[in-house]
C-alpha positions in Angstrom: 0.0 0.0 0.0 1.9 3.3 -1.3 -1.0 6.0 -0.6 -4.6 5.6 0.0 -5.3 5.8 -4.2 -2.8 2.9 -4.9 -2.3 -0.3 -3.8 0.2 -2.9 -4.5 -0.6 -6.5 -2.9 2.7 -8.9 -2.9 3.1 -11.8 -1.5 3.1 -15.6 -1.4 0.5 -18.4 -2.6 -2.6 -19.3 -0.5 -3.5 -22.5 -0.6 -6.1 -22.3 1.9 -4.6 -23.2 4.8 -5.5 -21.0 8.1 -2.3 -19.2 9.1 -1.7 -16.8 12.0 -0.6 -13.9 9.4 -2.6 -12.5 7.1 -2.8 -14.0 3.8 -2.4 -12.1 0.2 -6.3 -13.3 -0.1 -6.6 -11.9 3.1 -5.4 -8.1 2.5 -7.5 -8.4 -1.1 -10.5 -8.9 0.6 -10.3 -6.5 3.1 -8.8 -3.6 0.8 -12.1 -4.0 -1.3 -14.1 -4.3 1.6 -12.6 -0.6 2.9 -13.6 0.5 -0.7 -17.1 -0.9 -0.1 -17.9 0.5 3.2 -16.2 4.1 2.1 -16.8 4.7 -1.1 -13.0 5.5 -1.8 -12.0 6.2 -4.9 -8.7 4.4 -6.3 -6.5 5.5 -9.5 -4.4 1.8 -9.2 -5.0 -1.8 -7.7 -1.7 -4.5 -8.2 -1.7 -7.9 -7.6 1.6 -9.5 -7.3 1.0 -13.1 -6.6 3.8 -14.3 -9.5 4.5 -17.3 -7.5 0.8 -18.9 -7.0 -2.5 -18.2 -6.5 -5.3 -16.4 -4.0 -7.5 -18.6 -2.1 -11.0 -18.3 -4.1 -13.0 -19.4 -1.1 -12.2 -16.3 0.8 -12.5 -13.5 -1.5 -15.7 -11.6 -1.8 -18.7 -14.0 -3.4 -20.5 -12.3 -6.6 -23.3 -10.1 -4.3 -20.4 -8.3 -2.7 -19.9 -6.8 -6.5 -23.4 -5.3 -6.2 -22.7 -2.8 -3.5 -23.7 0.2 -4.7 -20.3 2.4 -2.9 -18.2 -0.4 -4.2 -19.4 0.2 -8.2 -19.2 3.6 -7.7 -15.9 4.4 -6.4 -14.4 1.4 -9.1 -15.1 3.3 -12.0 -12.8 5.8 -10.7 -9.9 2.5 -11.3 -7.2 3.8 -14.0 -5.0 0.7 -13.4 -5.4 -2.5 -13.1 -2.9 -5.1 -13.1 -3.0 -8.7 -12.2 -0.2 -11.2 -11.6 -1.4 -14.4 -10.4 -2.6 -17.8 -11.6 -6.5 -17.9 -11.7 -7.9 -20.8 -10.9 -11.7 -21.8 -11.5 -12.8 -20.8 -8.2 -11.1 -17.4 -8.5 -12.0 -16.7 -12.1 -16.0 -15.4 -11.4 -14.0 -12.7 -9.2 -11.2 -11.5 -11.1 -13.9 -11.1 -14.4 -16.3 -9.1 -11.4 -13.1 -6.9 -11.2 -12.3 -6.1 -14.5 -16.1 -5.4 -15.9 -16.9 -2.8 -13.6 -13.6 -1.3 -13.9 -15.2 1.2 -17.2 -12.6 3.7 -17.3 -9.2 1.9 -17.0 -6.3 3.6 -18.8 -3.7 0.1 -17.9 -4.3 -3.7 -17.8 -1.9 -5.9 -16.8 -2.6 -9.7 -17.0 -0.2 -12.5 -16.2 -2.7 -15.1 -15.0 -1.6 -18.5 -15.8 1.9 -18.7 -14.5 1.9 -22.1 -13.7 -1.2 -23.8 -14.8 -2.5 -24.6 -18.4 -4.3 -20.8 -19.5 -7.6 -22.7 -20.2 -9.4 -19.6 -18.6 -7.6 -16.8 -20.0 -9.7 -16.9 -22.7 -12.7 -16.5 -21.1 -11.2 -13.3 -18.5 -10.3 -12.0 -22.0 -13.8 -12.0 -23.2 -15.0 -10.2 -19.8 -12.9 -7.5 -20.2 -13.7 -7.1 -23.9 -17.4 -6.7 -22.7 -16.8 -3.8 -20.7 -13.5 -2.2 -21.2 -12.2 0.5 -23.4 -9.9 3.2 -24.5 -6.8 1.8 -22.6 -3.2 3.3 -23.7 -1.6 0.5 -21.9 -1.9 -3.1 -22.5 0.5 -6.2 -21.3 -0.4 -9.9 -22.1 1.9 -12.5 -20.6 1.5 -16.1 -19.9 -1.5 -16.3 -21.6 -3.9 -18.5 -24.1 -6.2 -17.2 -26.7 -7.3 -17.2 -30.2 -6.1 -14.3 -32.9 -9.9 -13.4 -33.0 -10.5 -12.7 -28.8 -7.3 -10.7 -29.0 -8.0 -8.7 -32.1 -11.4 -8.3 -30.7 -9.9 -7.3 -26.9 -7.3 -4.7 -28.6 -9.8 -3.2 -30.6 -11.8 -1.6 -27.9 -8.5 0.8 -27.3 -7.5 1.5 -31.4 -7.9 5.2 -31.1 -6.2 5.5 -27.6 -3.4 2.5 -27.0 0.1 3.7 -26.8 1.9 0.6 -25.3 1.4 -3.0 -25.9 3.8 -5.3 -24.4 2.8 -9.5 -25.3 4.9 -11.9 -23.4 4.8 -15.7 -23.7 1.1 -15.5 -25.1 0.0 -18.4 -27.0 -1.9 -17.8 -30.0 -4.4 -20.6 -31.0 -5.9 -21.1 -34.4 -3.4 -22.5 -36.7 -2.7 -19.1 -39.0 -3.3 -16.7 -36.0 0.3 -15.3 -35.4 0.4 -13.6 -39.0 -3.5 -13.0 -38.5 -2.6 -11.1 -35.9 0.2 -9.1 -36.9 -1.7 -8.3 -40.5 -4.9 -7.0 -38.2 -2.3 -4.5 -36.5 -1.2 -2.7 -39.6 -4.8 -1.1 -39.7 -5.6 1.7 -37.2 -4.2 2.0 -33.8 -2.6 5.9 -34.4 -1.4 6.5 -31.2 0.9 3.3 -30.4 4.2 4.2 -30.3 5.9 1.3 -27.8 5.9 -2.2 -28.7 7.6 -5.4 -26.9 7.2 -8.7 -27.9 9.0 -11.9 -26.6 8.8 -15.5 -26.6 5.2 -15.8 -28.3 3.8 -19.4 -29.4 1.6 -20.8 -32.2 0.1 -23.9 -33.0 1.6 -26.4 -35.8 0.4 -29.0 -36.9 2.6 -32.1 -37.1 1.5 -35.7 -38.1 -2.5 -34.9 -38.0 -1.0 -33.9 -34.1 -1.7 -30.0 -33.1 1.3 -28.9 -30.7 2.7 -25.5 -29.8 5.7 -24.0 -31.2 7.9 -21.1 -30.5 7.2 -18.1 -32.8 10.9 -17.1 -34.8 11.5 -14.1 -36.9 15.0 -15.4 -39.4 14.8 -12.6 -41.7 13.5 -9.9 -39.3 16.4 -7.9 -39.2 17.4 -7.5 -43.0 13.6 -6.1 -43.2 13.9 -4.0 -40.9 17.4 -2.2 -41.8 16.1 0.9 -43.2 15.4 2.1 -39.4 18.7 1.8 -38.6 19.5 5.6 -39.0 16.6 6.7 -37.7 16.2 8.1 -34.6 13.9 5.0 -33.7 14.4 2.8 -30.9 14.7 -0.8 -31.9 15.9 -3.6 -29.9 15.9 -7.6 -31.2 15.7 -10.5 -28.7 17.6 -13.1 -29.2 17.9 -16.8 -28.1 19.5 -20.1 -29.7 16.4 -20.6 -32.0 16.9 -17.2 -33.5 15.1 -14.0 -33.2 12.3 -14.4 -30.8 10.8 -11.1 -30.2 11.7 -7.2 -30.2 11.8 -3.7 -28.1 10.4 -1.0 -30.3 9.9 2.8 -29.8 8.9 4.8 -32.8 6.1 6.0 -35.3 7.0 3.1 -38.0 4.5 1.0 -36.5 2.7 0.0 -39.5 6.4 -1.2 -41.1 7.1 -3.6 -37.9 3.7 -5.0 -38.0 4.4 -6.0 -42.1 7.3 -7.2 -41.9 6.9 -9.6 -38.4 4.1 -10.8 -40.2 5.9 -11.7 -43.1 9.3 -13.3 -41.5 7.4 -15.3 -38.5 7.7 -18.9 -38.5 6.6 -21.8 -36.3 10.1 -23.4 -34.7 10.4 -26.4 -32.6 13.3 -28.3 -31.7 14.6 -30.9 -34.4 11.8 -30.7 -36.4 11.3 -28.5 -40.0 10.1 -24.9 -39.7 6.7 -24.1 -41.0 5.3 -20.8 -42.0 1.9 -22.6 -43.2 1.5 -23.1 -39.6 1.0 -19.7 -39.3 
C-alpha cells in the first residue's frame, strides 16, 4: 500500500490453509471491503502473486460486486494489473473486477503462470465486454485465439500507446500472422511495442502442438530504421530472433514485416510458415 489511491498487494501463494498472518487473499478482501464500506475512490489496484494463486473461497462472493459504494468508487480504477494464476474458483472474481472497472487507462494480465491458460480466454472476453480506451496493454502467460485478442485490442484503437505480449500463446493454426496483418490497420497513437517469446500452433502428423514463434529474416527487413532516430531492440535466443523492443512511429512497417518473417520453430523438427 503506497498511498490511500494505490495499492500494491505482494506476497506468497494461499492455498487455503489457516495461518496466523494474514494472507495475500486476506489483505485483497479487506482492501475491497474498505472501498465498499467508504466509497474511496482508487486511481491503481496491483496484484503480485507471481508465484501462485489467491484462495477463491475467501475473496468476496459475486453479491459483494453489487454494492452500490463499491461500483461507484471502481469506476474511478485507472490501473489494473493482475499477476497471479486464476484458478476456476477465483475466475468469477477477477472477471467481477475487470467489468466494472469502465474507465481503465492500464491492464496488466499475467494469470496462468503455472497452470494450463484454459481460462484466459474467457477473462479476455469479460474485459472485452466492458472495457475500453486503454493506452496501456501487457499480455503474458496467456492463451487465446487471434480473434479474442484482435477483438480485446480493438476496444482501445484510437487510444493505445503501449502493448507489451509476453509468452502469449496464439491458437488457431494461421493466427500469429492474422494477428500481426490485423495491427497494420488503425491504432494511431501506439508508439511502444515489446514482444518476446510468443507461441503458435503447428500442426505435425494430424498432431496440433505448440511452437515457439521465430522471426529469421527480421532484421534485413527492418534495416532501413537503422538511421533513424527510432528505438529498436531484437531479442535473441539459440532458436533465432524471438521477439523485439520498439519505440517509434514506423509501426505499420514492424507490424508487415513480423508478419511476413514469423515462423513456427520447434526443436529438431522443419520450420513451417503454413502453420501460421
Amino acid at each position: 500500500m503506497t498511498n490511500r489511491r494505490s495499492f500494491y498487494i505482494h506476497g506468497g501463494c494461499d492455498d487455503g490453509e489457516e495461518l496466523e498472518s494474514l494472507t495475500s487473499t486476506d489483505v485483497t478482501s479487506l482492501i475491497l471491503s474498505v472501498v465498499a464500506q467508504t466509497g474511496i475512490k482508487i486511481n491503481s489496484f496491483v496484484i503480485d502473486v507471481r508465484s501462485g494463486w489467491l484462495c477463491g473461497k475467501r475473496l468476496p462472493p459475486s453479491t459483494f460486486f453489487q454494492n452500490p459504494k463499491f461500483r461507484d468508487a471502481w469506476e474511478n480504477l485507472k490501473e489494473l494489473h493482475l499477476y497471479v494464476d486464476l484458478k476456476s474458483d477465483s475466475m468469477s472474481w477477477a472477471k467481477h473486477l475487470m467489468g466494472l472497472a469502465t474507465n481503465l487507462r492500464s491492464v496488466a494480465l499475467d494469470v496462468c503462470i503455472s497452470h494450463s491458460c484454459e481460462l484466459s480466454p474467457e477473462l479476455l472476453d469479460a474485459a472485452t465486454m466492458r472495457i475500453r480506451g486503454l493506452r496501456t496493454i501487457a499480455l503474458r502467460s496467456i492463451r487465446a485465439s487471434d480473434l479474442q485478442l484482435r477483438r480485446f485490442l480493438d476496444r482501445s484503437r484510437d487510444t493505445l500507446q503501449s502493448l507489451s505480449l509476453e509468452s502469449v500463446t496464439i491458437t488457431r493454426h494461421d493466427g500469429v500472422r492474422t494477428l500481426f496483418v490485423h495491427l497494420q490497420k488503425g491504432f494511431p497513437e501506439l508508439r511502444n511495442l515489446s514482444l518476446l517469446g510468443l507461441h503458435g500452433e503447428l500442426t505435425f502428423e494430424s498432431t496440433t502442438t505448440t511452437a515457439w514463434v521465430v522471426f529469421p529474416t527480421l532484421s534485413e527487413k527492418l534495416q532501413s530504421l537503422a538511421s533513424s532516430d527510432d528505438q529498436l531492440e531484437f531479442k535473441i535466443m539459440k532458436k533465432g530472433i524471438t521477439g523485439i523492443d520498439y519505440t517509434g512511429r514506423s509501426m505499420k512497417m514492424i507490424f508487415r514485416s513480423l508478419g511476413e518473417t514469423a515462423e513456427l520453430w520447434r526443436p529438431n523438427r522443419q520450420s513451417s510458415s503454413t502453420g501460421m
